[in-house]
N, C-alpha and C positions, 0 to 999 in steps of 0.2 A: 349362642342364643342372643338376637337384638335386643338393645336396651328399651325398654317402654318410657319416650318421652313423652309429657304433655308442654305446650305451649300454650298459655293461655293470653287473651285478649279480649277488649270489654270496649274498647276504642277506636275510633277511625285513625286515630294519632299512633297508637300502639301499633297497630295491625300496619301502618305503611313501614313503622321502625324495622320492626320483626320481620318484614317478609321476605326478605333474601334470608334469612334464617331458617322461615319456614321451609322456604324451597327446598335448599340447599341441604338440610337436616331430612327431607323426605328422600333426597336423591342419597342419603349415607346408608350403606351397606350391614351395616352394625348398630340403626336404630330404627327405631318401628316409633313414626310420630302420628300423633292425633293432635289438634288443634281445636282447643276450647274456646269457644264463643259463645260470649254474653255481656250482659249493660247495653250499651247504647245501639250496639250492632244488629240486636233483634225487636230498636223499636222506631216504626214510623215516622216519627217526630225527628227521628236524628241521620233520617237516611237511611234507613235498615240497611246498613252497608254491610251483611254479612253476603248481600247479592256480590259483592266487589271482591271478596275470599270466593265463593265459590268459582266467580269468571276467571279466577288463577289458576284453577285446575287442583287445587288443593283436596287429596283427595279422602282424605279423614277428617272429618270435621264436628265433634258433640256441641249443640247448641244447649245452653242453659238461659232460662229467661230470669229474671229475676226481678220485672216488674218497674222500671222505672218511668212511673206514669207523674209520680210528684215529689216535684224539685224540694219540698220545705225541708228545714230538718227531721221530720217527723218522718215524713216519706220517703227518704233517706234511711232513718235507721230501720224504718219495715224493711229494706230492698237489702241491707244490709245484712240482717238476721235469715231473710231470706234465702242470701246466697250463702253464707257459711253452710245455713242445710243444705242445701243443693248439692254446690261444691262439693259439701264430706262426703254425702251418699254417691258421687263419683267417682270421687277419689279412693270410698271402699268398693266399689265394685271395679275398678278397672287396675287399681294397685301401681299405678308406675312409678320405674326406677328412679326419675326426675322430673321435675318439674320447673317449666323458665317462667319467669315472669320480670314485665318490665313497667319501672317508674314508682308513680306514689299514688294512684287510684283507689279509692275506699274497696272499690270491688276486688282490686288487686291484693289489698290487705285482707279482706277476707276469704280470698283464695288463699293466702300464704297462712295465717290462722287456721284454718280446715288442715292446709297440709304439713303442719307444723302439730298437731292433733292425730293425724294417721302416719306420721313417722318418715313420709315423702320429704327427700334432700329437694331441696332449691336453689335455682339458679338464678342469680336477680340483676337484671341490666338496667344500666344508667343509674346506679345507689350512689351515695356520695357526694349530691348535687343538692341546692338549696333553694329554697323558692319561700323565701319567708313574707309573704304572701298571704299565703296558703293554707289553710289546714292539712292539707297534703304534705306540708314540711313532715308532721310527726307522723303520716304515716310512710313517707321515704323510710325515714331512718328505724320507724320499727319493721316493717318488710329485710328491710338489711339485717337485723338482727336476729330472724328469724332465717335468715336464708346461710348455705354454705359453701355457695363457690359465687363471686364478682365479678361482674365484667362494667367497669364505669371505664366514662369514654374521657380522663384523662389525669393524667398523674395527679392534680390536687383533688381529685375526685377518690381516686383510689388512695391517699391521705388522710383523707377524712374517714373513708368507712375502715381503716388501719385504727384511726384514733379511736371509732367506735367500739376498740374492741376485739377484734377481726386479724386473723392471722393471716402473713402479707405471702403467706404461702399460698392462699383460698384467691388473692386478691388481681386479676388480672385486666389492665388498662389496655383496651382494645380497641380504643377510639370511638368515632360519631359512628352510628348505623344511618343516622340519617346524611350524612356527606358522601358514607359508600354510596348510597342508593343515589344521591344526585349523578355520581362519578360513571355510575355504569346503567344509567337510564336513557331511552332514545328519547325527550321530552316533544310536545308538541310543539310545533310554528304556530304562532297568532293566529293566520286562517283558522286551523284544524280546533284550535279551543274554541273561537268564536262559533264554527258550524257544531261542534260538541255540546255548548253550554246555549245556541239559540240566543245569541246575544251579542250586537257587535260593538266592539272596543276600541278599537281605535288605539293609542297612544296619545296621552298618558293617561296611566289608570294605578287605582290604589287596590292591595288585597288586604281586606280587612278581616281579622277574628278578634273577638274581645268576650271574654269566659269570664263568670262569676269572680268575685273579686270576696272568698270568706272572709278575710282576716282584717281587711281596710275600713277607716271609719265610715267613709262615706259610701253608701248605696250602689249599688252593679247600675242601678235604675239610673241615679244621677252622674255618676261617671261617665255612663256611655252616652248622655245625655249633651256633654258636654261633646263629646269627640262627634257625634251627629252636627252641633253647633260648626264645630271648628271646620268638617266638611263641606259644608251653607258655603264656604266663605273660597273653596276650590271648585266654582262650577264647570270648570274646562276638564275636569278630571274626572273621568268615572271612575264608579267603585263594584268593587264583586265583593259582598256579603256573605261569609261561612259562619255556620251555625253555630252557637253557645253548646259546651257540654253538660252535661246532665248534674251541675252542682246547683245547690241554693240559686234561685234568682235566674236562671239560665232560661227559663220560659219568656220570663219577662223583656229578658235582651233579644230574645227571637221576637216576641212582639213587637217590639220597638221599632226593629230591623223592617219588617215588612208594611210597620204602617209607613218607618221614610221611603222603602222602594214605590211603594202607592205615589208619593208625593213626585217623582222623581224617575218616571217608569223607564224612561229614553237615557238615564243618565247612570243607573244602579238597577244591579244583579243580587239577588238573594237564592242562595241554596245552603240547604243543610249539612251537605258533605259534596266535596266535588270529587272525595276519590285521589288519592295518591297522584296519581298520574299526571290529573287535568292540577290539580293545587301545585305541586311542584313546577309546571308547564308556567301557569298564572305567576307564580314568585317569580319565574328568570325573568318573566316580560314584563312585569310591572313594574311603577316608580316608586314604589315603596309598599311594605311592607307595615301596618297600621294595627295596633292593639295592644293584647297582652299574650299572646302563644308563645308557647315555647320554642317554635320554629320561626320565630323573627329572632331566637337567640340563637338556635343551634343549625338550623339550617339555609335562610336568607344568606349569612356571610359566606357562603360555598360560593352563591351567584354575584360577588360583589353589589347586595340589593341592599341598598338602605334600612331601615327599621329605623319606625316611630314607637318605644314601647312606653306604654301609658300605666301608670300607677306601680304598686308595689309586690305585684302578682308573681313577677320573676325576679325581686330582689335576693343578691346573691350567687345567682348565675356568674360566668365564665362572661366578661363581656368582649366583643370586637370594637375596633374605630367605626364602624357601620351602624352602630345603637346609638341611636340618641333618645335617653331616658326623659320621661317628664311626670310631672304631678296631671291628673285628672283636670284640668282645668282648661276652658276654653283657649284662654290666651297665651297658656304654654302650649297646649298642645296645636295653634299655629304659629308659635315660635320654631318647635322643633320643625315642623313640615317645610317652614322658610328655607330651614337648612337642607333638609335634605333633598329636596326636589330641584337646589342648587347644583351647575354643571360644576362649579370648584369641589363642592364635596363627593358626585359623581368618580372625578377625576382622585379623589384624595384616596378612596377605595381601592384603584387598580395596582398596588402591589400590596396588599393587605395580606396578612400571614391567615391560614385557619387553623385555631388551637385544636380542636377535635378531630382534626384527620389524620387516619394512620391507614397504612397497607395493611388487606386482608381483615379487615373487622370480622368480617361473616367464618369467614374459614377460620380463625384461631377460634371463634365460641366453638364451632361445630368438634373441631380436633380435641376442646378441651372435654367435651360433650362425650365424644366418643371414647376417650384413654383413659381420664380422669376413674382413681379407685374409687368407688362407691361402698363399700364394706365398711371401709371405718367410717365415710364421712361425716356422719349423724353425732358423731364423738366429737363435740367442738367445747370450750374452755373460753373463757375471754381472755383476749392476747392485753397483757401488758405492755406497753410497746417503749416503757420508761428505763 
């Protein structure tokens, strides 16, 4: 009998990690996968990119809405409470043997909550990692604790969720999903994004995402405020603008966004999601790499692309030579850009090591998917590891 997997995603960011997963886990002979989609994927505002799951041919797919019409906290913990019911009454009517889930997303943590309530083992990728930041720092590390098999994409990653507790049997370091995906992707030429995206570029140009900032003293509003300033200040360079995701304050950086592309319509691109394909295409050809995503950390240093990362959003991440960190402020954040739009530090990049790649990321989740005893695994203990 095939194992009944779910996979779930709430994410444009998730859903490109995940998708050689998904594939790959649909083509195994030994598992019956459905793909759960909800958060951002089924609302207007962020792309309803659950259109970009279906064009992959994925062919199980339960959609869950769960209403994320308002960013405040308030409208946060309705969408919240909303999805734990949701999610549970899924997860009792369809019973499966496993469940993946990946990162530190509130929706994510209320999937894992739901299925941590109906007794579903969980598989949690990329745990381990730190973003103190965040409010999402504490739900990383309670998703990990709730989950029983690991796959963080590097030894001090798998370290950490060992300290949390976590038996190093459970614990398996399988590298970046997102580096495989670079490795074995046919990416676009400049043409082909330019006629894709309706917007010509030219060289040089910036890719910008810049996400709610919960945990920092100063304002998403003012922060981003600044790095619009410090752009004033590079008008030979355009910019392609990717949407804010659905945390605190994330409406407001989308508005912000489209009043400068008004200001500036010949010089900046604004969309809400461009899609794994076109975003990764945009990182190889661009001169940097501008904001606070987690992919100017984990996946830009695949392409030897610079990154500008602005504030403290991804503090404690795994850094490369290719980051250059700065405080929210106009005048550092074109301090950093000096540097990096520099042909010496271009050049300083080209034998750069990348810490998160390893052989076979997708096929070791899938194998451990497939073999892994599930009978005992719900019997977990906290590991002493002293």
């Amino acid at each position: 009998m095939k194992r009944k997997v779910i996979i779930f995603t709430s994410t444009r960011a998730e859903y490109g990690l995940l998708r050689r997963v998904v594939l790959e886990t649909q083509k195994s002979a030994s598992l019956d996968v459905v793909l759960l989609a909800s958060g951002t994927h089924l609302n207007s505002n962020h792309g309803l990119t659950i259109k970009e799951i279906q064009s992959d041919g994925v062919t199980e797919i339960e959609c869950i809405d769960i209403e994320l019409n308002d960013d405040s906290p308030k409208g946060i913990c309705q969408s919240m409470g909303l999805a734990i019911e949701k999610y549970g009454a899924f997860l009792q009517d369809t019973l499966p043997d496993i469940i993946i889930l990946l990162g530190d997303r509130y929706e994510t943590f209320c999937c894992a909550a739901a299925a941590q309530i109906y007794g579903v083992p969980i598989a949690h990728v990329h745990g381990g990692e730190r973003t103190e930041g965040l409010i999402d720092e504490a739900f990383r590390h309670s998703i990990t604790k709730m989950s029983h098999l690991h796959f963080p994409c590097s030894e001090e990653y798998k370290n950490r969720i060992i300290q949390l507790g976590e038996s190093p049997k459970t614990v398996y370091n399988v590298g970046s999903l997102g580096v495989e995906n670079i490795r074995n992707m046919k990416l676009m030429e400049l043409s082909e994004l330019e006629k894709s995206i309706e917007f010509k570029l030219g060289k040089p140009f910036f890719l910008i995402t810049f996400h709610p900032v919960t945990l920092e003293k100063n304002s998403s509003k003012e922060q981003f405020g600044q790095l619009l300033a410090a752009l004033d200040c590079y008008p030979d360079h355009k910019c392609i603008f990717t949407g804010a995701n659905a945390d605190t304050d994330g409406n407001i950086i989308n508005q912000l966004t489209k009043e400068y592309v008004k200001l500036y319509p010949e010089r900046c691109f604004e969309i809400s999601s461009l899609g794994y394909l076109r975003y990764l295409s945009a990182m190889k050809l661009c001169k940097a790499v501008i904001g606070n995503s987690s992919s100017g950390i984990l996946e830009a240093p695949a392409f030897k692309v610079p990154t500008v990362n602005i504030g403290d959003r991804q503090k404690g991440r795994i850094r490369t030579k290719s980051i250059v960190d700065c405080e929210p402020l106009k005048d550092l954040i074109l301090k950093s850009l000096k540097i990096v739009v520099s042909k010496q530090f271009e050049l300083s990049l080209e034998e750069m090591n990348i810490p998160h790649e390893k052989d076979g990321t997708t096929r070791k989740i899938v194998e451990v998917l497939e073999t892994i005893d599930l009978k005992t695994i719900l019997k977990k203990s906290f590991f002493d590891n002293n």
